[in-house]
C-alpha atoms as one frame of an Amber mdcrd trajectory, in Angstrom:
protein
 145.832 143.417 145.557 148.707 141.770 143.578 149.503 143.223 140.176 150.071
 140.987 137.071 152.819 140.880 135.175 152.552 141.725 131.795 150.136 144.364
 132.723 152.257 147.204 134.488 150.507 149.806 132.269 152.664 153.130 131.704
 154.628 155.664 133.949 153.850 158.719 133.017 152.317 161.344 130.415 155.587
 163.286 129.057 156.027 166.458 126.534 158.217 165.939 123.618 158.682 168.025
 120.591 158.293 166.654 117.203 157.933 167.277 113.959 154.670 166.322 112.441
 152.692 166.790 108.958 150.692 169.750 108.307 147.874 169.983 105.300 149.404
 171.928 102.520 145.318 172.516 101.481 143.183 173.007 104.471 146.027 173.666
 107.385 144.893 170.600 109.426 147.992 169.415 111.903 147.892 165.866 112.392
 149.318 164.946 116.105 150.919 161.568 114.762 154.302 161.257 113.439 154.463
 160.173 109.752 155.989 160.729 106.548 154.370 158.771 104.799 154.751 160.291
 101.009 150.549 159.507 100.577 149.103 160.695 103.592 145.216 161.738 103.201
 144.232 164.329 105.087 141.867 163.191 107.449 140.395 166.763 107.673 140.173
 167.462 103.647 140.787 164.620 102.176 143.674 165.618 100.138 146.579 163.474
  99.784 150.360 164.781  99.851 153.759 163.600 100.695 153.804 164.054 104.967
 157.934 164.275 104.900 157.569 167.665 102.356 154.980 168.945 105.056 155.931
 168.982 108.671 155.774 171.234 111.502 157.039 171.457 114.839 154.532 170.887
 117.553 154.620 169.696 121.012 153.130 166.066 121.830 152.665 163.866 124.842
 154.161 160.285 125.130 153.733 157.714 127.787 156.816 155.223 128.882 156.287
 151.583 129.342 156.485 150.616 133.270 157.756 147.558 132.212 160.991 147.890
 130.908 160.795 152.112 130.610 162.307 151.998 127.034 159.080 151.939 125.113
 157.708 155.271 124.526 154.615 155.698 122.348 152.468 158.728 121.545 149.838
 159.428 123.902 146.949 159.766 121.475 143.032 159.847 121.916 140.642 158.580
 119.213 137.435 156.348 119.117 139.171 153.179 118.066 140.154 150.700 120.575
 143.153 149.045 120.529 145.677 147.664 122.619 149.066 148.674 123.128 151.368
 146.710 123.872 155.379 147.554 124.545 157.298 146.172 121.131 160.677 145.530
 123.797 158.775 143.718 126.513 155.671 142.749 125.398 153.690 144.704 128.427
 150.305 145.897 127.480 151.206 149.954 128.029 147.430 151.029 127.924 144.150
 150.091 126.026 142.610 153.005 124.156 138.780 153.178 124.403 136.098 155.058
 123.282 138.326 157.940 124.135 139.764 157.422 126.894 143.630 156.087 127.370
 143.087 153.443 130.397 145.758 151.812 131.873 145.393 147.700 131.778 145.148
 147.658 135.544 142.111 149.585 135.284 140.246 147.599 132.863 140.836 144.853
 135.018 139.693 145.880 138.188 136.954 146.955 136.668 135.603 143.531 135.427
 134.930 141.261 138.745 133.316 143.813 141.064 133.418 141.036 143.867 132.082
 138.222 141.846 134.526 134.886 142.066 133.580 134.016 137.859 132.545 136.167
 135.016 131.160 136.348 131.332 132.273 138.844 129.463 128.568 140.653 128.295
 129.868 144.212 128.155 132.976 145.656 125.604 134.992 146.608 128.672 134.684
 142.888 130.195 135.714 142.013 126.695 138.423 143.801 126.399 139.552 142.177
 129.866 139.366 138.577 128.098 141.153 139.894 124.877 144.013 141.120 127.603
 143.860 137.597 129.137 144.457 135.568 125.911 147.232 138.135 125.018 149.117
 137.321 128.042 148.453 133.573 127.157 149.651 134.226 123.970 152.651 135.352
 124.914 153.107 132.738 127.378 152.433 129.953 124.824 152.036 130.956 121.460
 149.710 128.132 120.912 146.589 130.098 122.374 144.990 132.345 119.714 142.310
 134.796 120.294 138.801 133.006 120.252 135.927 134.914 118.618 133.627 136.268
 121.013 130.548 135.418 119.012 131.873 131.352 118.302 133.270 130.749 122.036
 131.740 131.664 125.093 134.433 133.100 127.809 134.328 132.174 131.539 136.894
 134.520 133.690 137.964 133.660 136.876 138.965 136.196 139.537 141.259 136.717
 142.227 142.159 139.572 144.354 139.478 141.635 142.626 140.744 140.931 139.070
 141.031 138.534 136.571 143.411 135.691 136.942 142.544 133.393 134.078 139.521
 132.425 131.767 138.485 129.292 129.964 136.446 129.494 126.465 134.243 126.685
 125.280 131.294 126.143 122.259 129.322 123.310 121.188 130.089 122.375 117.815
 127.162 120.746 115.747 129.648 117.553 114.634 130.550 117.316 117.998 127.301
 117.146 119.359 128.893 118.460 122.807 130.691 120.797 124.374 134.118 121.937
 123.516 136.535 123.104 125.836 138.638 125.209 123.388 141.249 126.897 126.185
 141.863 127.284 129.799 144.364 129.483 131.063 145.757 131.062 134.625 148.119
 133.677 135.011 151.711 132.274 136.368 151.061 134.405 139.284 147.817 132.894
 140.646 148.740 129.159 139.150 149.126 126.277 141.795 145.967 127.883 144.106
 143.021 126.208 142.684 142.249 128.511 139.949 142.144 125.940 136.913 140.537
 123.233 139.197 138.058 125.778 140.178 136.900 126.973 136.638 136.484 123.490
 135.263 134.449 122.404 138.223 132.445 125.433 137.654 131.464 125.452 134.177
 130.429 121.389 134.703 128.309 122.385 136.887 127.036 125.720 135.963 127.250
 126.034 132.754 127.100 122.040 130.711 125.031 121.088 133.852 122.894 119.363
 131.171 125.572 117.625 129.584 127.148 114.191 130.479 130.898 114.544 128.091
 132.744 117.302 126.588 135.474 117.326 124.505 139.074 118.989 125.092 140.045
 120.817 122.219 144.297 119.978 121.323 145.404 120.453 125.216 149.368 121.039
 125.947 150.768 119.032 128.364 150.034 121.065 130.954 146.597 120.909 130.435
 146.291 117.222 129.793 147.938 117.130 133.175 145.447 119.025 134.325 142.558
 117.035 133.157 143.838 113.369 133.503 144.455 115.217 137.731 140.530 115.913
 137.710 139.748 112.799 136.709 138.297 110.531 139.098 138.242 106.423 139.378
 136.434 106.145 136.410 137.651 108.533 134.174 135.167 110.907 134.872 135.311
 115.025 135.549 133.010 116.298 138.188 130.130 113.591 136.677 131.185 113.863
 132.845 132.743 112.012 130.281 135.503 113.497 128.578 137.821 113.039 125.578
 140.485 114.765 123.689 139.803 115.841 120.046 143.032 116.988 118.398 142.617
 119.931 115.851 146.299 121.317 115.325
C-alpha cells in the first residue's frame, strides 16, 4: 500500500518535563502548557494567572514524521481536531473521541475494499475533511465544503482514499453542481478523476441530463473539456461552467 504524502502521521510518543499550571483553589494540574494570566480552572472554575502557578510534571509529546521538528503535546480529550505540523504542513494525528489516531489509520479505515465512498459515518468524515486539507494546501483555492450543503464522493486506491469530488443541487440552478474534484499528486495521471466523474453521472445524477462546474482551475477545465465527447457532452450530459469566485 503506498502512503500519501502529507499524511506521514507522527514518530513516536516521548517524555518531556515541563512546567505546567496548577489550581491555587482546588489543586487541579492541568497537563497543557500555558500561562495564560486568566486561565479558568477547568476543574473549579476559578480563574488565576497560569505563569504565577506552575509545577513541574512530566508529559508526553509526539514528533512530526514529516520533517521531525514539530513536536506537540500528546493530549487526550473528547474534541476532535486535526493536527497538523505548523513547519510542514503534515497532518501529525487526528484526535477523536479519545483516542490519538494517526492519519494513516483513519484512512485505511474508510474504503474497506469498496472502489467509491460517501462519507455517512464521523470517521469517513473526518477522512474527507483530511482530503480537502491536503487540497488545500495544494491549491489554496479549495475550501472545506459543509457536509450538510455538499454531498462527498471519495475515491479509493490501494485501500485508501486518493481523492473525492463534492457536488449539490442548488434551487437557482435547477441542477447539479459540481463544487470540487480533487486527486492526490500521488495517484494523479491513473484514471482517478476520469473515474469519479464517470461515476457520479451515472450513479449518482443518473436522472439528470446537465450539471454545472462550479469556478474550475485550469486543471480542471482541462479535465472536463478531455471528457467531453463530439458534442460537448460528459458521459450523456450537458455541462457548463458557472463562475462564483
Amino acid at each position: 500500500m503506498r502512503g500519501i504524502s502529507g499524511l506521514q502521521g507522527y514518530t513516536s510518543i516521548k517524555e518531556t518535563k515541563q512546567s505546567v499550571p496548577e489550581c491555587p483553589d482546588c489543586g487541579h494540574v492541568h497537563e497543557e502548557i500555558t500561562y495564560n494570566p486568566d486561565f479558568a480552572c477547568p476543574d473549579c472554575g476559578s480563574v488565576f494567572n497560569a505563569g504565577d502557578h506552575q509545577t513541574p510534571t512530566t508529559l508526553e509529546y509526539i514528533e512530526c514524521a514529516g520533517c521531525q521538528n514539530g513536536q506537540f503535546m500528546y493530549t487526550i480529550s473528547d474534541d476532535m481536531r486535526v493536527i497538523e505540523c505548523t513547519q510542514c504542513r503534515n497532518v501529525v494525528a487526528v484526535q477523536h473521541e479519545g483516542d490519538f489516531l494517526g492519519p494513516d489509520s483513519v484512512m485505511k479505515g474508510v474504503c474497506n475494499g469498496d472502489e467509491f465512498v460517501m462519507p455517512d459515518h464521523e470517521l469517513e468524515r473526518i477522512a474527507a475533511r483530511l482530503l480537502v486539507g491536503l487540497a488545500q494546501n495544494d491549491d489554496s483555492s479549495f475550501r472545506q465544503s459543509n457536509p450538510e450543503v455538499f454531498e462527498y464522493l471519495i475515491k479509493c486506491a490501494d485501500g485508501q482514499p486518493c481523492g473525492y469530488l463534492t457536488w449539490n443541487t442548488p434551487a437557482k440552478l435547477g441542477f447539479p453542481l459540481l463544487n470540487q474534484i480533487w486527486v492526490h499528486e500521488d495517484y494523479r495521471h491513473e484514471g482517478h478523476a476520469r473515474s469519479l466523474v464517470e461515476t457520479w453521472c451515472t450513479d449518482h445524477i443518473d436522472e439528470e441530463d446537465m450539471f454545472f462546474v462550479e469556478s474550475p482551475s485550469t486543471a480542471g477545465g482541462a479535465l472536463f473539456e478531455s471528457l467531453s465527447d463530439d458534442e460537448g457532452a460528459i458521459f450523456g450530459k450537458n455541462w457548463k461552467v458557472v463562475n462564483t469566485m
